[in-house]
TISE-868039 format. One record per residue (C-alpha): chain; x, y, z. Coordinates in steps of 0.02 Angstrom, whole numbers, plus 50000, padded with zeros to 5 digits. Each point is the difference from the previous one (the first is absolute). Example, Ala and Ser with C-alpha at 12.3 -4.5 7.8 and 13.67 -1.06 7.14 Angstrom:
TISE-868039
+-----+-------+-------+-------+
| mol |    c1 |    c2 |    c3 |
+-----+-------+-------+-------+
|   A | 50615 | 49775 | 50390 |
|   A | 50069 | 50172 | 49967 |
+-----+-------+-------+-------+
END
This chain:
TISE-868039
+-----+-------+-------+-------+
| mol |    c1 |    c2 |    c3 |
+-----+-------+-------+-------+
|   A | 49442 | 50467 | 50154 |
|   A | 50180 | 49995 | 49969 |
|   A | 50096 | 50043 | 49862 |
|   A | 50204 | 50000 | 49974 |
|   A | 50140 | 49979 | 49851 |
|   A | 50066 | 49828 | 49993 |
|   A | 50166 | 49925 | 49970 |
|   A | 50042 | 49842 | 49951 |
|   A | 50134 | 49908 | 50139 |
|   A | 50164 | 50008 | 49912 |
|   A | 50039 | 49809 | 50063 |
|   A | 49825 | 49947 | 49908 |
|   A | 50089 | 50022 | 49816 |
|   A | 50136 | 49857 | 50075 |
|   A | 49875 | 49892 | 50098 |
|   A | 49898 | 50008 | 49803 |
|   A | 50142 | 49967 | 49928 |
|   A | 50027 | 49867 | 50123 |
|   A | 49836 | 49913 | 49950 |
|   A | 49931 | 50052 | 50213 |
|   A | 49874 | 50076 | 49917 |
|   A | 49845 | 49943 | 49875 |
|   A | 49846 | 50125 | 49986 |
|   A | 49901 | 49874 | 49893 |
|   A | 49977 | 49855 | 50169 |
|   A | 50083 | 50086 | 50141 |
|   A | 49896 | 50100 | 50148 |
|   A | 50031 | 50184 | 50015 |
|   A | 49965 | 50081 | 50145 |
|   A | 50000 | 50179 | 50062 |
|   A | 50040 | 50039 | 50193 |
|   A | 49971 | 50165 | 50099 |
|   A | 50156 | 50077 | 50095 |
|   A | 50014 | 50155 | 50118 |
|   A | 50119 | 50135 | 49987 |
|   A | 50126 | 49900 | 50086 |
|   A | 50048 | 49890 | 49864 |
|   A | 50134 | 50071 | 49882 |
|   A | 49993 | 49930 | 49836 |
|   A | 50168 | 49956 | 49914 |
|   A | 49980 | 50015 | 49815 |
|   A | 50176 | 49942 | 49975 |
|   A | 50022 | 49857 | 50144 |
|   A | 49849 | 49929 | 50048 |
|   A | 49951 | 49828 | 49872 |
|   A | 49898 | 49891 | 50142 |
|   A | 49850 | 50023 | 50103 |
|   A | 50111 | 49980 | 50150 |
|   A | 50061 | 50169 | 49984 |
|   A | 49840 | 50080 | 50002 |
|   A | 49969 | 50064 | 50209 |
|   A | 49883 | 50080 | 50076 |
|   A | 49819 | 49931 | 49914 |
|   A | 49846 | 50085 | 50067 |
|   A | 49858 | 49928 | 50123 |
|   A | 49819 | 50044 | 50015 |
|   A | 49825 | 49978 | 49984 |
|   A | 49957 | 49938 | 49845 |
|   A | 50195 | 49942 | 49948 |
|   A | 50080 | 49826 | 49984 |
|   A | 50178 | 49968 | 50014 |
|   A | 50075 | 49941 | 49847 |
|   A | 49897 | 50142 | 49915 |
|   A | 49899 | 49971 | 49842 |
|   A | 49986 | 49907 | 49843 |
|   A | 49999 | 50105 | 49835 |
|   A | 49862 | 49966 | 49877 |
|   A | 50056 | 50008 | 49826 |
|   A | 50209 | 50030 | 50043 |
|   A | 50086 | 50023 | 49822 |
|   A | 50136 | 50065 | 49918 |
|   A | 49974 | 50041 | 49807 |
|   A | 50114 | 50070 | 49872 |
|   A | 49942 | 50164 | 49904 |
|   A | 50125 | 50002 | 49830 |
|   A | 49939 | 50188 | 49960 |
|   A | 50074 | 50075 | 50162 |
|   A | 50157 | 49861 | 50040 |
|   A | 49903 | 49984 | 50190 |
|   A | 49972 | 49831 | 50117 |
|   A | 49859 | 50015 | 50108 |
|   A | 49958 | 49927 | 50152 |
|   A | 49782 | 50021 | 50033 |
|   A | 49881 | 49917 | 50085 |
|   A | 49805 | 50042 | 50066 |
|   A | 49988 | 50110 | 50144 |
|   A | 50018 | 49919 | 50168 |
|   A | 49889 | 50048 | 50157 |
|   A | 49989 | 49952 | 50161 |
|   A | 49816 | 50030 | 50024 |
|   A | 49952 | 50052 | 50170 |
|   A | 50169 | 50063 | 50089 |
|   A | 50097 | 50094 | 50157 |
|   A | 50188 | 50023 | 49940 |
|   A | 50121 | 50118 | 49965 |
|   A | 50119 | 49958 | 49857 |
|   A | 50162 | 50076 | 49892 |
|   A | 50035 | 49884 | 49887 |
|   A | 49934 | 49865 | 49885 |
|   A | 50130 | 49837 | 49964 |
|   A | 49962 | 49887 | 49852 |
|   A | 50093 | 49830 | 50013 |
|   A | 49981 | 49822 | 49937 |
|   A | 49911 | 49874 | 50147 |
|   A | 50029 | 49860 | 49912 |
|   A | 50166 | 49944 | 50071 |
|   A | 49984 | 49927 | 50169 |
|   A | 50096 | 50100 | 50119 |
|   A | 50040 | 50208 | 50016 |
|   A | 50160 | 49976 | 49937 |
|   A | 49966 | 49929 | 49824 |
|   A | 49841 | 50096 | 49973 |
|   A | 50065 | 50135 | 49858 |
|   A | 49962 | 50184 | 50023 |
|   A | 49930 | 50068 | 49847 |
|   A | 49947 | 50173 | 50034 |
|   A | 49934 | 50134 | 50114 |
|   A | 49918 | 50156 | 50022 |
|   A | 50016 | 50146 | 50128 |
|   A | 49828 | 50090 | 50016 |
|   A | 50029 | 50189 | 49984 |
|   A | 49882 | 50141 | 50083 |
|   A | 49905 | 50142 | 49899 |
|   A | 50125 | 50059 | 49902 |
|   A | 50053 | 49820 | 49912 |
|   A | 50186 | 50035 | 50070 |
|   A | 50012 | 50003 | 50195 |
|   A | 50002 | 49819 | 50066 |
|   A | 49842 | 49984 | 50133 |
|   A | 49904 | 49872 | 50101 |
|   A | 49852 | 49956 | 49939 |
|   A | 49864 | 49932 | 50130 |
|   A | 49823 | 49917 | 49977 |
|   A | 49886 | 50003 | 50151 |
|   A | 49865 | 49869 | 49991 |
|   A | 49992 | 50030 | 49812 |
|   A | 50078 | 49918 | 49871 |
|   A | 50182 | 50032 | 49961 |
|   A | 50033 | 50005 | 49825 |
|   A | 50150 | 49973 | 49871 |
|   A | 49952 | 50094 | 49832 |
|   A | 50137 | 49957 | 49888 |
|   A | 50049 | 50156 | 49854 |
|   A | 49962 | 49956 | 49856 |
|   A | 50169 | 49994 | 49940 |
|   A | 50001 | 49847 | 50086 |
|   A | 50072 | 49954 | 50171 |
|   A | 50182 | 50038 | 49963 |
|   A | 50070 | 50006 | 49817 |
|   A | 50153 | 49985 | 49920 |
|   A | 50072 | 50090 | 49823 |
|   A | 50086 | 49865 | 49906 |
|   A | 50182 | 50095 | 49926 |
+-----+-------+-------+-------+
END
């Protein structure tokens, strides 16, 4: 099971913005990455800059498609959310460090908007850690804040 705080992509406000982006008919996906991959909240818009994407047992490239991907509004507490059902790759061998949430609808890497991502932490909710599955199933168990969240000012 892995669990991590989210951010939202800075570049996925300006590829919104820029229309890139439409959570009502687009495909979300979520891929696994290992420890090598660095993620740039600042720099990095397209799926093109995401490196280093995990192989195994029980893993596809081009990662998974989120069930029920959303973002709502809540007017009490000024906050966007981005949520979606927990993903699971059911019977897998991998080792992974983070989690990258992008838009698959665009046909190549380098239009495909970043949208968020997560870096699973160890026991103490803090420490960035690898998480491995071995012939089990890996699982992404979103908070229930949501997947990443934003305070509207």
């Amino acid at each position: 099971m892995a669990t991590g705080i989210g951010k939202f992509y800075g570049q996925f406000f300006k590829s919104l913005l820029n229309k890139e982006v439409d959570f009502d008919t687009d495909t979300i996906k979520v891929v696994l990455c290992t420890s090598a991959y660095s993620p740039n909240q600042d720099t990095h818009q397209y799926f093109s800059h995401v490196t280093n994407e995990i192989t195994g047992t029980g893993y596809t490239a081009g990662g998974l498609t989120l069930a029920g991907a959303v973002v709502s509004y809540d007017a009490a507490t000024n906050k966007i959310k981005l949520d979606a059902d927990d993903a699971s790759w059911p019977d897998a061998t991998l080792t992974a460090r983070h989690a990258v949430i992008f838009d698959n609808t665009p046909s190549t890497a380098a239009t495909k908007p970043l949208i968020a991502f997560v870096t699973f932490t160890g026991a103490d909710g803090v420490t960035p850690a690898d998480i491995s599955a071995t012939a089990a199933p890996f699982q992404l168990l979103w908070d229930n804040a949501g997947i990443a969240n934003i305070t509207v000012a």
